[in-house]
N, C-alpha and C positions, 0 to 999 in steps of 0.2 A: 922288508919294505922295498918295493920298485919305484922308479923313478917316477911314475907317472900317480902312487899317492901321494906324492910330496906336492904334488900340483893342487889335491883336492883340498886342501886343508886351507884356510885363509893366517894372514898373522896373528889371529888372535888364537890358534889352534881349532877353530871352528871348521865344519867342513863349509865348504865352497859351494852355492847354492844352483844347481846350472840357470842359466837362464833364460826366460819363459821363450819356450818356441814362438816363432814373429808371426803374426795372425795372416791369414791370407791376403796378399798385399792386396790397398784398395785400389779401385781406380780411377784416373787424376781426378774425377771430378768431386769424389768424396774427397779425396786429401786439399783439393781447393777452399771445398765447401770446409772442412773442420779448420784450415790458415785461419779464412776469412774469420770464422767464430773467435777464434784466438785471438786474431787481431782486433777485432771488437770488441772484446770484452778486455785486452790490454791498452787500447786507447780509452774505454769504460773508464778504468784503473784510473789511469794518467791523466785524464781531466778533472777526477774526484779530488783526486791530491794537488792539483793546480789550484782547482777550488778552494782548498782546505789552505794551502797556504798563502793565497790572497786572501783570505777571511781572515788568518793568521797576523798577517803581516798589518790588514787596516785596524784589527781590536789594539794591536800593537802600538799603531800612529795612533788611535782613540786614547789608551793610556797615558802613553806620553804627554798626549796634548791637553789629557786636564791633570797630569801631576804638576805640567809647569804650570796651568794657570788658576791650581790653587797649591800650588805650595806654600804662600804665604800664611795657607787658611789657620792654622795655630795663634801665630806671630799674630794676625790680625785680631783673632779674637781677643788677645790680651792685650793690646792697645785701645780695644773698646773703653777698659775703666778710666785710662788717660784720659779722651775723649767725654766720657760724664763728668769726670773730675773738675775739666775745664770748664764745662755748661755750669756747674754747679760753683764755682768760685766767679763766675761772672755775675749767677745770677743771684749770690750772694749779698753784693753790696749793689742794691739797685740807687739810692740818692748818695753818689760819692763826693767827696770834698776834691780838692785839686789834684792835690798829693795822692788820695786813691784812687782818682780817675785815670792814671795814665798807669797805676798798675794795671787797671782792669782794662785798659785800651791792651797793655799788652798781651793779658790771658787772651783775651778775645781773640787779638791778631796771632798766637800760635793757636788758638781754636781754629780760626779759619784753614791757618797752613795744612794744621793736620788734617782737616776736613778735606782739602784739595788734593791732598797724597793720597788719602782712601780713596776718593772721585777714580784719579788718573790708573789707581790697581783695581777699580769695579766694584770697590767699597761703597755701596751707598745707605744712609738713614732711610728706615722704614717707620715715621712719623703719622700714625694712624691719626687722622680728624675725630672729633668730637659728631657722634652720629653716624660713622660710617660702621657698616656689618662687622661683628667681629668674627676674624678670617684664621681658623688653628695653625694655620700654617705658617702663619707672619704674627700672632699673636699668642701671648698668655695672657690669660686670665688667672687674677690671683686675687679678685673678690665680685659678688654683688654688690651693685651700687641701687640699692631701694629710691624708691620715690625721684627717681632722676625725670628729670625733665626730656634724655633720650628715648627713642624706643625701646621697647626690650629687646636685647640680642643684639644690642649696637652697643660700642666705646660711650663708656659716658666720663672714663679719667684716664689718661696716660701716665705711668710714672716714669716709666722710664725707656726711651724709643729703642727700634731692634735694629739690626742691621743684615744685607745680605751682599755676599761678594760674587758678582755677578748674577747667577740663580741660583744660589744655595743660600739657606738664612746661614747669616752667624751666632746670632741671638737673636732670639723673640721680644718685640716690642713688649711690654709691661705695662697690663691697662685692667682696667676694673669695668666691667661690663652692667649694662642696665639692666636692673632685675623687673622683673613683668608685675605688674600693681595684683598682688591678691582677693580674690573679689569676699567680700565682705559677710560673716557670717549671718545668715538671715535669724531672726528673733525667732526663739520656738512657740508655738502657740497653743 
């Protein structure tokens, strides 16, 4: 073996592959013309990915900004039954004697508080009226109300109001909807 196989071989004991004779050199104005493509098509590149992570970075700020502003959205919903519990021990003892007047002054007055603490987090009651459309999105229905004096397809009962923390419901209002008058079987003849 001479000196100059030890050259051909690479460290992997591969031979060493020559390499590609160099094309007939261009001239500058092709070699200009093919920069410039390069360079266009690597500024291409570099504004894709600028783009990509400004898109990145505001879905980012978008996440953030509604984990903080419903983080409470769990917590809230389970304060909801406090909140009926109250309405419903107020509206328990409607003609009170003395003695139960000022308990029920108090239920009321932590009703209110707590009412004012959901206000100030973007908790608000979603208290559908008596005749207004019933809306799925803010509402369950959980019976027909026949022969209601509403229209059909409107509230004709509430049972129990819904709530939404800023624009998301937390629960659906609880109403009974008016059911449409069936029209009457005619006599056969």
């Amino acid at each position: 073996m001479n000196g100059d196989d030890a050259f051909d071989k690479t460290f992997d004991g591969e031979p060493a592959t020559a390499p590609e004779p160099a094309a007939p050199s261009a001239g500058p104005e092709e070699t200009v013309a093919r920069l410039e493509a390069e360079l266009a098509e690597t500024k291409d590149r570099l504004l894709r990915a600028l783009a990509e992570t400004e898109n990145q970075r505001q879905r980012h700020q978008r996440d953030r900004q509604e984990a903080q502003r419903y983080a409470a959205f769990e917590f809230a919903r389970e304060l909801l039954n406090v909140a009926d519990n109250l309405r419903r021990a107020i509206d328990a003892v409607p003609g009170a004697d003395s003695t139960a007047r000022g308990v029920i002054e108090g239920v009321a007055a932590t009703e209110r508080e707590l009412l004012a603490i959901f206000e100030r987090h973007g908790i608000k009651r979603v208290e559908p009226a008596l005749g207004e459309p019933f809306d799925h999105n803010r509402h369950e229905a959980m019976f027909e109300v026949p022969g209601s004096d509403q229209p059909p397809g409107t509230i004709a009962q509430v049972l129990q109001p819904g709530y939404v923390m800023h624009d998301r419901l937390l629960r659906p209002a609880l109403v009974g909807v008016a059911k449409a008058a069936t029209a009457e079987a005619s006599p056969a003849g």
